[in-house]
C-alpha positions in Angstrom: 97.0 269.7 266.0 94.7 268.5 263.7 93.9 269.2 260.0 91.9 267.9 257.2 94.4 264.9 256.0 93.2 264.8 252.2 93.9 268.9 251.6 97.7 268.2 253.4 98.2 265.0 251.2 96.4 267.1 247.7 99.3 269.9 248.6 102.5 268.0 249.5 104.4 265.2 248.5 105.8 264.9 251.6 102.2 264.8 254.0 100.7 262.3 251.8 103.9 259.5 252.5 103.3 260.4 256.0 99.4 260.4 255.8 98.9 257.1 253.3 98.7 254.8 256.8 95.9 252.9 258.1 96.2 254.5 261.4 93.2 256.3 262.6 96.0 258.8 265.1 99.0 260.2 263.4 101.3 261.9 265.1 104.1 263.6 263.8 106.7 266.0 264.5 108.0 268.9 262.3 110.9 270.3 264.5 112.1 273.5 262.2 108.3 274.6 262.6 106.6 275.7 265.6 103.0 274.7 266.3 102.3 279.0 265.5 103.6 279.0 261.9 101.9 275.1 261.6 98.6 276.9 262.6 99.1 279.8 260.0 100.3 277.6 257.3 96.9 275.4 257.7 94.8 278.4 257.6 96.5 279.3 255.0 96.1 276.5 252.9 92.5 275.9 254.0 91.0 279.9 253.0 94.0 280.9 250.6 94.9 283.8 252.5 96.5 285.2 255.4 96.6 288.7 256.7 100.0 289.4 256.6 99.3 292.8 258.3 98.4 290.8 261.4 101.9 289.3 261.3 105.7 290.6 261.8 108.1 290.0 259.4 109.8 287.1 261.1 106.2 285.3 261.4 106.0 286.3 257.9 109.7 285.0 257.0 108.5 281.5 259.2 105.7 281.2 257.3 107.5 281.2 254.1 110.1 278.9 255.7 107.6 275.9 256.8 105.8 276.1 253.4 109.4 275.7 251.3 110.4 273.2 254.3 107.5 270.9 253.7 107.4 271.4 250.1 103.9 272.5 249.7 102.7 273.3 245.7 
């Protein structure tokens, strides 16, 4: 999955360690998150809002979950 490296890095601590290399491919794997709740998270972060009516309540409680996880501000 890609995303745009500079916003991840700008909103966690935790990206930008993983996201300071050189290397033009980095992979990386988040295992408490599925690639779903990644995907909302990153549209999330790129248009500041989600429909949550779209979502149930344990996508919601996910969504919640990777954003604490990865300690997003």
């Amino acid at each position: 999955m890609e995303g745009k490296l500079n916003l991840l890095s700008d909103l966690s601590n935790d990206f930008g360690r993983l996201l300071s290399s050189d290397d033009e491919v980095i992979i990386f794997k988040i295992p408490n998150i599925s690639p779903d709740t990644f995907e909302l998270l990153l549209k999330y972060l790129y248009t500041g809002m989600v429909d949550l009516d779209d979502q149930n309540g344990v996508q919601v409680l996910k969504l919640y979950r990777a954003a604490d996880e990865l300690n997003l501000r």
